[in-house]
Chimera marker file (.cmm) of the C-alpha trace (Angstrom):
<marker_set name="trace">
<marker id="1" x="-250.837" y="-42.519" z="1.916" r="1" g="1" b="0" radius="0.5"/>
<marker id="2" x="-250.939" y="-45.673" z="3.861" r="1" g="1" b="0" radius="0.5"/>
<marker id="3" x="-251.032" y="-49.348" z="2.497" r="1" g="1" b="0" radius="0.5"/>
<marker id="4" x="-254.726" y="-49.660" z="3.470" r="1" g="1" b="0" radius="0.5"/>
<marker id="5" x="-255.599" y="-46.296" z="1.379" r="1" g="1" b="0" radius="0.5"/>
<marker id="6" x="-253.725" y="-47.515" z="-1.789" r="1" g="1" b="0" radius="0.5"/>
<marker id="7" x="-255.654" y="-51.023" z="-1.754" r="1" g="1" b="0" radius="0.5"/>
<marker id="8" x="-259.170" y="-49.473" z="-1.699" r="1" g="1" b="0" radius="0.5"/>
<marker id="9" x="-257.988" y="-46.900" z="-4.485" r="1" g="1" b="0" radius="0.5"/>
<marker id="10" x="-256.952" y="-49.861" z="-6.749" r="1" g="1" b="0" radius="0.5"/>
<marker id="11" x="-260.187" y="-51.460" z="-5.319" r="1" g="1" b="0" radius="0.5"/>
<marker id="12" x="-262.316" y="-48.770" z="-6.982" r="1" g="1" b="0" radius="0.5"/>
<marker id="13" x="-260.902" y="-49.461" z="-9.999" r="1" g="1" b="0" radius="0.5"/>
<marker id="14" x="-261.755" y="-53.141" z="-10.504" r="1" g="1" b="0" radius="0.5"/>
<marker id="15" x="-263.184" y="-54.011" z="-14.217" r="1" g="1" b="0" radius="0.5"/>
<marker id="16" x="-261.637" y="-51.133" z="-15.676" r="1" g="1" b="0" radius="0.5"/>
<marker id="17" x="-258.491" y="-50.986" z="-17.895" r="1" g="1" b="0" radius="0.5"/>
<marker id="18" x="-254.759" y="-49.947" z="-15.696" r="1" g="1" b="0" radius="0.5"/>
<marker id="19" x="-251.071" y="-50.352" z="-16.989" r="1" g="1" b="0" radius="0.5"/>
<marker id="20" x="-248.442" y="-51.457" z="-14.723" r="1" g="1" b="0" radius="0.5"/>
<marker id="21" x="-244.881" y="-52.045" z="-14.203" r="1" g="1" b="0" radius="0.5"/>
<marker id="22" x="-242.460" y="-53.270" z="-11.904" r="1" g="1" b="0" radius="0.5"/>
<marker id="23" x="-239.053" y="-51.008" z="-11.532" r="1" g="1" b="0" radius="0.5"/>
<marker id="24" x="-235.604" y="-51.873" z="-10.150" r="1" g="1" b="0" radius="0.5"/>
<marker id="25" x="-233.023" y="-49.080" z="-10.061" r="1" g="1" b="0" radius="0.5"/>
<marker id="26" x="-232.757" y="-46.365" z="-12.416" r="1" g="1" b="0" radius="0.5"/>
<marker id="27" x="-236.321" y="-46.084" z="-13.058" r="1" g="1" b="0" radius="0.5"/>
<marker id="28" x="-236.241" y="-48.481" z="-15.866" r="1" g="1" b="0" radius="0.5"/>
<marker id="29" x="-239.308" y="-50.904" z="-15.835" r="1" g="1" b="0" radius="0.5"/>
<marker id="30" x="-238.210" y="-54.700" z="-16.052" r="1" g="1" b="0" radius="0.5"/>
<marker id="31" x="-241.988" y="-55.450" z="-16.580" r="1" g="1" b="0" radius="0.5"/>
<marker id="32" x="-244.699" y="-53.711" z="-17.498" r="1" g="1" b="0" radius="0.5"/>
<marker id="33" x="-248.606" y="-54.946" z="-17.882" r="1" g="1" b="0" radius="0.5"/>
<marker id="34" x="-252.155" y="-53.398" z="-19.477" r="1" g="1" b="0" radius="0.5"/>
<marker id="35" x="-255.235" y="-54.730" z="-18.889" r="1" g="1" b="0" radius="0.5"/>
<marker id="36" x="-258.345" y="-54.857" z="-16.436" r="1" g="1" b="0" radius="0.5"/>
<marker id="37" x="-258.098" y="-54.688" z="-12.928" r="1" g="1" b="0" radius="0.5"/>
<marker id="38" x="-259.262" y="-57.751" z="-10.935" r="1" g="1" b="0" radius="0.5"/>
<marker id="39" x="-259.041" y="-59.115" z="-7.821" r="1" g="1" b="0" radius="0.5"/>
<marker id="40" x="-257.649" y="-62.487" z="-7.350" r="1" g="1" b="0" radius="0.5"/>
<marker id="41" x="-260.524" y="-63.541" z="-5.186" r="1" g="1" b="0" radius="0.5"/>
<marker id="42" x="-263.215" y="-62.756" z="-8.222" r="1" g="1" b="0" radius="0.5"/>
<marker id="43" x="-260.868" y="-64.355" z="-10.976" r="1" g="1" b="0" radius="0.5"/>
<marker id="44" x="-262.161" y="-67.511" z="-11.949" r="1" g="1" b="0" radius="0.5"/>
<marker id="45" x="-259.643" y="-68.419" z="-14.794" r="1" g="1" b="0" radius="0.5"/>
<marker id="46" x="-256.717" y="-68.646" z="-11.174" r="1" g="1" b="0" radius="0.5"/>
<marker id="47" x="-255.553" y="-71.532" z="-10.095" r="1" g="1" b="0" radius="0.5"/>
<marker id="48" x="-254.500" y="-69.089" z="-6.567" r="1" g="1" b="0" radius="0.5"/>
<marker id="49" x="-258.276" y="-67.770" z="-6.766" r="1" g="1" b="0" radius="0.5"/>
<marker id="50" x="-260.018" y="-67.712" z="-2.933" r="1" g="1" b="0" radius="0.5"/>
<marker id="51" x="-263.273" y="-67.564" z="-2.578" r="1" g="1" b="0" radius="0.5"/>
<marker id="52" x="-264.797" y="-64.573" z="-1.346" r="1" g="1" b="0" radius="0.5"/>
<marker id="53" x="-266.939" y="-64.675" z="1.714" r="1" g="1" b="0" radius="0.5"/>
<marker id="54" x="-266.780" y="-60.906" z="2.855" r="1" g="1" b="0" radius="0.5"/>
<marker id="55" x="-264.893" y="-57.126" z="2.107" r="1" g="1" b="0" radius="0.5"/>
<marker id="56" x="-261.140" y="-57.832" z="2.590" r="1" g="1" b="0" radius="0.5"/>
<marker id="57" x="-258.154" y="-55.647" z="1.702" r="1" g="1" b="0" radius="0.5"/>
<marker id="58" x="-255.840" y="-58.612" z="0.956" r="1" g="1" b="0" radius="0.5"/>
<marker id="59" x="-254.172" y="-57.129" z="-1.730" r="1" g="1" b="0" radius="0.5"/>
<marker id="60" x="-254.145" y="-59.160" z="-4.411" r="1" g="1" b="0" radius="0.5"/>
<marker id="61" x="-254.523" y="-58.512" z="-7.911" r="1" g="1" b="0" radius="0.5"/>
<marker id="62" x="-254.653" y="-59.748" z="-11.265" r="1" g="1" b="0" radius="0.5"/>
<marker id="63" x="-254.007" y="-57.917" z="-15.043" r="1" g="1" b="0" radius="0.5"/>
<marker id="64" x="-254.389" y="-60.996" z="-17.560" r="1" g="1" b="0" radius="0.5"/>
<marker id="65" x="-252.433" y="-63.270" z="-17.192" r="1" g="1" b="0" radius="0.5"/>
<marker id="66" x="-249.723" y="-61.000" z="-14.420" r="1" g="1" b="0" radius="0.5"/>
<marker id="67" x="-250.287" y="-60.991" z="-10.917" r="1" g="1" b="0" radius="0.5"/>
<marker id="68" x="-249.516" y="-59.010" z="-8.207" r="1" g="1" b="0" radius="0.5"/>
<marker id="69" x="-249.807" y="-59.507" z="-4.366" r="1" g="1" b="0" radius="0.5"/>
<marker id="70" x="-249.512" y="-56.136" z="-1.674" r="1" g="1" b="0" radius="0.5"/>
<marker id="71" x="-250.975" y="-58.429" z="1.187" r="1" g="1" b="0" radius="0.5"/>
<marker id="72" x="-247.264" y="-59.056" z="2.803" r="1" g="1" b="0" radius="0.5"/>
<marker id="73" x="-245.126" y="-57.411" z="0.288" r="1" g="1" b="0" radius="0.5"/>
<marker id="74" x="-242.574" y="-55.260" z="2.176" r="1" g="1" b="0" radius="0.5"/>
<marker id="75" x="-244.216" y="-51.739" z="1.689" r="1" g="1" b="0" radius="0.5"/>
<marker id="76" x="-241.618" y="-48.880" z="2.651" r="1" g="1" b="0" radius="0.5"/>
<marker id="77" x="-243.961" y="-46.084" z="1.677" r="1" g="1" b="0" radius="0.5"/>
<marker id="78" x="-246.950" y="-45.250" z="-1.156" r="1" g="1" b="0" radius="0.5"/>
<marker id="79" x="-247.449" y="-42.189" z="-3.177" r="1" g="1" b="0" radius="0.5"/>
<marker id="80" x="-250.041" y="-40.928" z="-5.185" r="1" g="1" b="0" radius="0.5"/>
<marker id="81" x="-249.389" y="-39.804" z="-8.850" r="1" g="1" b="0" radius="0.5"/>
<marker id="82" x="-250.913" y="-38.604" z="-11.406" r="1" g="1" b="0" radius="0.5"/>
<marker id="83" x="-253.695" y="-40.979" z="-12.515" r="1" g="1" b="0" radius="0.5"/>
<marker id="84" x="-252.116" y="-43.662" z="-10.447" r="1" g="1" b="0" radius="0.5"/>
<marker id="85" x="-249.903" y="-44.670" z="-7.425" r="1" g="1" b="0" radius="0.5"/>
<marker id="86" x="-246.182" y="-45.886" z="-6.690" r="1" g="1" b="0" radius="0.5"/>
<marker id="87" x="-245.016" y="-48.588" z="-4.112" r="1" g="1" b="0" radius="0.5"/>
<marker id="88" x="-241.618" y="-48.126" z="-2.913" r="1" g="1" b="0" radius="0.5"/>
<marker id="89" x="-240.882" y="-51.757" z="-1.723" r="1" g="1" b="0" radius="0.5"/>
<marker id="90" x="-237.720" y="-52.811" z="0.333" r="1" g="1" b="0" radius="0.5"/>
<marker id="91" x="-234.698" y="-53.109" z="-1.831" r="1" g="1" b="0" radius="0.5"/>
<marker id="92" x="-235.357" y="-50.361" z="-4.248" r="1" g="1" b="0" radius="0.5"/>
<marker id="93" x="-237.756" y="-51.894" z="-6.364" r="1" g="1" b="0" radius="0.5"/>
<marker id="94" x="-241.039" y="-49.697" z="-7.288" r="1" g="1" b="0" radius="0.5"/>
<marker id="95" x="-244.555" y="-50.892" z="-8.676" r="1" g="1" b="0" radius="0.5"/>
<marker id="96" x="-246.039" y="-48.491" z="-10.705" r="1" g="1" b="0" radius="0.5"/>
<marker id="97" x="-250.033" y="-48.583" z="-11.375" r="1" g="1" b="0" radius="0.5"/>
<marker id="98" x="-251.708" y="-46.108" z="-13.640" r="1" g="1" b="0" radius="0.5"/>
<marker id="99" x="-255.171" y="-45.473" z="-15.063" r="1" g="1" b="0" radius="0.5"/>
<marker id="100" x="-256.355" y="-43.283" z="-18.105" r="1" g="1" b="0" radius="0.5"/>
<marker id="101" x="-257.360" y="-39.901" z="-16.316" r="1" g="1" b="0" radius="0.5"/>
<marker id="102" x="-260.873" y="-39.741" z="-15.884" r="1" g="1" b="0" radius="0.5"/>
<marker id="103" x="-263.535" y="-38.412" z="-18.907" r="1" g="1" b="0" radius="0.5"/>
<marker id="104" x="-266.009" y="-35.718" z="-17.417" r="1" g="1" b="0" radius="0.5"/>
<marker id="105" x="-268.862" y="-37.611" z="-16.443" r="1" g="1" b="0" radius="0.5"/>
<marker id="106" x="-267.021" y="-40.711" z="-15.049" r="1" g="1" b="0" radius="0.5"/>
<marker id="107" x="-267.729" y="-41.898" z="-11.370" r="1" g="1" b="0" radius="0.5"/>
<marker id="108" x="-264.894" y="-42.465" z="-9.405" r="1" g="1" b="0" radius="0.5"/>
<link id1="1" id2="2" r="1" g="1" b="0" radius="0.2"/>
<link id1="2" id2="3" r="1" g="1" b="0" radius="0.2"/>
<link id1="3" id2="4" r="1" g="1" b="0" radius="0.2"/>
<link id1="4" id2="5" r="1" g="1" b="0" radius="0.2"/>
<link id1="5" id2="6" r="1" g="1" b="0" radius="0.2"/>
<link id1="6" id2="7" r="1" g="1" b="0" radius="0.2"/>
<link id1="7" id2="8" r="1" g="1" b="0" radius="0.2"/>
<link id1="8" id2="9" r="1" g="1" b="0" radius="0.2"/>
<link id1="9" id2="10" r="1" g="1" b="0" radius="0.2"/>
<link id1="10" id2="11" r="1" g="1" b="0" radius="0.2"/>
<link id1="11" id2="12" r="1" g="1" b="0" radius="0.2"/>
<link id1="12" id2="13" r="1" g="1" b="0" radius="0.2"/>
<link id1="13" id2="14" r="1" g="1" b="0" radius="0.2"/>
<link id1="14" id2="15" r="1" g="1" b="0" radius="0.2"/>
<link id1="15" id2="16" r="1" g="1" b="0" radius="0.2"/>
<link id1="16" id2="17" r="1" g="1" b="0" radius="0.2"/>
<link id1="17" id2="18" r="1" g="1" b="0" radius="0.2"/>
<link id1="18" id2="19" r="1" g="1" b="0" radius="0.2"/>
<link id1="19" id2="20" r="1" g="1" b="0" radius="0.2"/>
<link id1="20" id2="21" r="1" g="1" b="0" radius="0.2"/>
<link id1="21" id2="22" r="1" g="1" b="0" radius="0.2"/>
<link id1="22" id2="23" r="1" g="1" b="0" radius="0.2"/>
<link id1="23" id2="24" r="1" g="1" b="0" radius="0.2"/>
<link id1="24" id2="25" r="1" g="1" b="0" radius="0.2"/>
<link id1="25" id2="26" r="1" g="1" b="0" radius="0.2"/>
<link id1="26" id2="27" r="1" g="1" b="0" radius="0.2"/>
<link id1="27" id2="28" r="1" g="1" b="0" radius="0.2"/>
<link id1="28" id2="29" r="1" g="1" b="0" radius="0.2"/>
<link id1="29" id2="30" r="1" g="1" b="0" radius="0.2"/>
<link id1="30" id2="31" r="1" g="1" b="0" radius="0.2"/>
<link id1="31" id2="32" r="1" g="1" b="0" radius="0.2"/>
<link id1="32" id2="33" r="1" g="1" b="0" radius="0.2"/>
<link id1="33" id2="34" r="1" g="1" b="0" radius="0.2"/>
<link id1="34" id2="35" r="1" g="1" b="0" radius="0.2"/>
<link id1="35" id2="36" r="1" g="1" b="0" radius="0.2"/>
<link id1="36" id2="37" r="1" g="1" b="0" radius="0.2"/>
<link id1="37" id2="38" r="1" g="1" b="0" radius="0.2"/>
<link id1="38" id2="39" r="1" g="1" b="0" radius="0.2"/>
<link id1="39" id2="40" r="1" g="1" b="0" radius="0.2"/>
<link id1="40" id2="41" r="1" g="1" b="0" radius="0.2"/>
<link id1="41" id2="42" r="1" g="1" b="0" radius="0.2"/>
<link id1="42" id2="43" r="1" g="1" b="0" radius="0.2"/>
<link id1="43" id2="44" r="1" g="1" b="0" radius="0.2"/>
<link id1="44" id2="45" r="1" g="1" b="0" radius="0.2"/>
<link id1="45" id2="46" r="1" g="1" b="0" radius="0.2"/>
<link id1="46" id2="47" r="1" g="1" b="0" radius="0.2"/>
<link id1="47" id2="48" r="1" g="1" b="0" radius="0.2"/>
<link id1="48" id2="49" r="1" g="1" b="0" radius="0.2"/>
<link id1="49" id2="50" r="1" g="1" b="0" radius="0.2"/>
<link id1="50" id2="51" r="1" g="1" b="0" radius="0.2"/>
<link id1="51" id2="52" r="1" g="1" b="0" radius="0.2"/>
<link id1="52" id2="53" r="1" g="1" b="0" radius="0.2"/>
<link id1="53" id2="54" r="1" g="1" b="0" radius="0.2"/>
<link id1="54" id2="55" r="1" g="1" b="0" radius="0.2"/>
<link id1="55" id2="56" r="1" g="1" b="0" radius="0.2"/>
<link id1="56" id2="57" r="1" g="1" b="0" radius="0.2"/>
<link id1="57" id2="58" r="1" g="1" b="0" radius="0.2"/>
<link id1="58" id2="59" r="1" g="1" b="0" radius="0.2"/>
<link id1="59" id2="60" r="1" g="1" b="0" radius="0.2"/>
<link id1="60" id2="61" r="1" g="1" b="0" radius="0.2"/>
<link id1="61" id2="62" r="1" g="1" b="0" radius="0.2"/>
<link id1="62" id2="63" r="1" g="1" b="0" radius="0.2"/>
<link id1="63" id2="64" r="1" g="1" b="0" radius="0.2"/>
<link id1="64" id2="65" r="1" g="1" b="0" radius="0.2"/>
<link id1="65" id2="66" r="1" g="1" b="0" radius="0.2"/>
<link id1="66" id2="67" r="1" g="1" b="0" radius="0.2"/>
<link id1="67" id2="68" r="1" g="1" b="0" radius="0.2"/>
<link id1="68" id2="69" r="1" g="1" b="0" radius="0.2"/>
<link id1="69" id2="70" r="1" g="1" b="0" radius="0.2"/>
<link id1="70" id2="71" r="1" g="1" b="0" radius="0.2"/>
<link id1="71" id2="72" r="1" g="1" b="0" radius="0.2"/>
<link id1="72" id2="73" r="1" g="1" b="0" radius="0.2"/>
<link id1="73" id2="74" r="1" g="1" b="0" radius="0.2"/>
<link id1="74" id2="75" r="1" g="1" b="0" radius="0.2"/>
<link id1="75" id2="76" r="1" g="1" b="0" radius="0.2"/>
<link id1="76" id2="77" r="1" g="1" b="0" radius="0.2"/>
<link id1="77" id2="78" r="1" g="1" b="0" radius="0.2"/>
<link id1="78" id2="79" r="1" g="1" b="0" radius="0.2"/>
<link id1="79" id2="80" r="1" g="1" b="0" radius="0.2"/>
<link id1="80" id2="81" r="1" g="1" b="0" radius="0.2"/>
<link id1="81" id2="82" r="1" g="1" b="0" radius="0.2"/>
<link id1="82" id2="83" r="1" g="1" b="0" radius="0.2"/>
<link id1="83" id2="84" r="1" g="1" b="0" radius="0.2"/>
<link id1="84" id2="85" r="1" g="1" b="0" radius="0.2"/>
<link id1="85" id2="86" r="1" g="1" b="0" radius="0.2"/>
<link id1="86" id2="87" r="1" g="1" b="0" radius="0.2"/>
<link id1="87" id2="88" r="1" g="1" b="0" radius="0.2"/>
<link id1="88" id2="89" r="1" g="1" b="0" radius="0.2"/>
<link id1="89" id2="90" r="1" g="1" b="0" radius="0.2"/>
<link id1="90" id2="91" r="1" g="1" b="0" radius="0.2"/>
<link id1="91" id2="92" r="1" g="1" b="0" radius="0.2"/>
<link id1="92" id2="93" r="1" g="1" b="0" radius="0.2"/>
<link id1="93" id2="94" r="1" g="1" b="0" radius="0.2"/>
<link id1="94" id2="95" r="1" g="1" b="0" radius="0.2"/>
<link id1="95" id2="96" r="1" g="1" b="0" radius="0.2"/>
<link id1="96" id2="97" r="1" g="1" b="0" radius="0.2"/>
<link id1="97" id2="98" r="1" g="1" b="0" radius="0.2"/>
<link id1="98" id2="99" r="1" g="1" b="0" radius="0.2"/>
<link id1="99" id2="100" r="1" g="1" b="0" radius="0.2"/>
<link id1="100" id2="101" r="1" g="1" b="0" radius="0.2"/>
<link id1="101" id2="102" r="1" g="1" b="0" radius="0.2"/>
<link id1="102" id2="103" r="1" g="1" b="0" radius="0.2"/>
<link id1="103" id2="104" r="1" g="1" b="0" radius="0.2"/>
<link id1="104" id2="105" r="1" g="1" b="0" radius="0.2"/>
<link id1="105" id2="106" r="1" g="1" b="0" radius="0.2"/>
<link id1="106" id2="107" r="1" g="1" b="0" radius="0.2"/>
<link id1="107" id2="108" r="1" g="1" b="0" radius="0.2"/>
</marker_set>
């Protein structure tokens, strides 16, 4: 999956409730955050919010009060899992996103 894929994936799931964590070596998470989904550009409460004056895949996100940026992060490779996606990024350090898998009914 490329970078571009992964952002509109997390893109569809603005507003709605994701977990997740940051990993260095050994799979153990050295942070780990649940919340909603937003997009830096639509969070008001940000000091860092832009405004938003067309569709752009900068990569930047927000779950409470963590935030996250994919825009120039050094993105070796993205994989899909299940009910979410992992970025392996230079160094060995992995960030995990997942999403409660989806209730019949549910629009994706």
């Amino acid at each position: 999956m490329t970078l571009d894929e992964a952002l509109l994936t997390l893109n569809d799931r603005l507003g709605q409730e994701i977990t997740a964590w940051v990993e260095v070596a050994h799979e153990s998470p050295l942070l780990i955050a649940t919340g909603q989904l937003e997009n830096w550009s639509h969070d008001k409460s940000s000091s860092l919010a832009e405004p938003a004056h067309h569709f752009d895949l900068r990569g930047h996100y927000s779950i409470g009060d963590a935030r996250f940026d994919l825009s120039d992060a050094p993105v070796e490779m993205v994989s899909e899992r299940t009910n979410g996606l992992t970025f392996r990024i230079e160094g060995g350090v992995r960030l995990v996103v997942t999403w409660p898998p989806a209730v019949e009914g549910d629009l994706v």
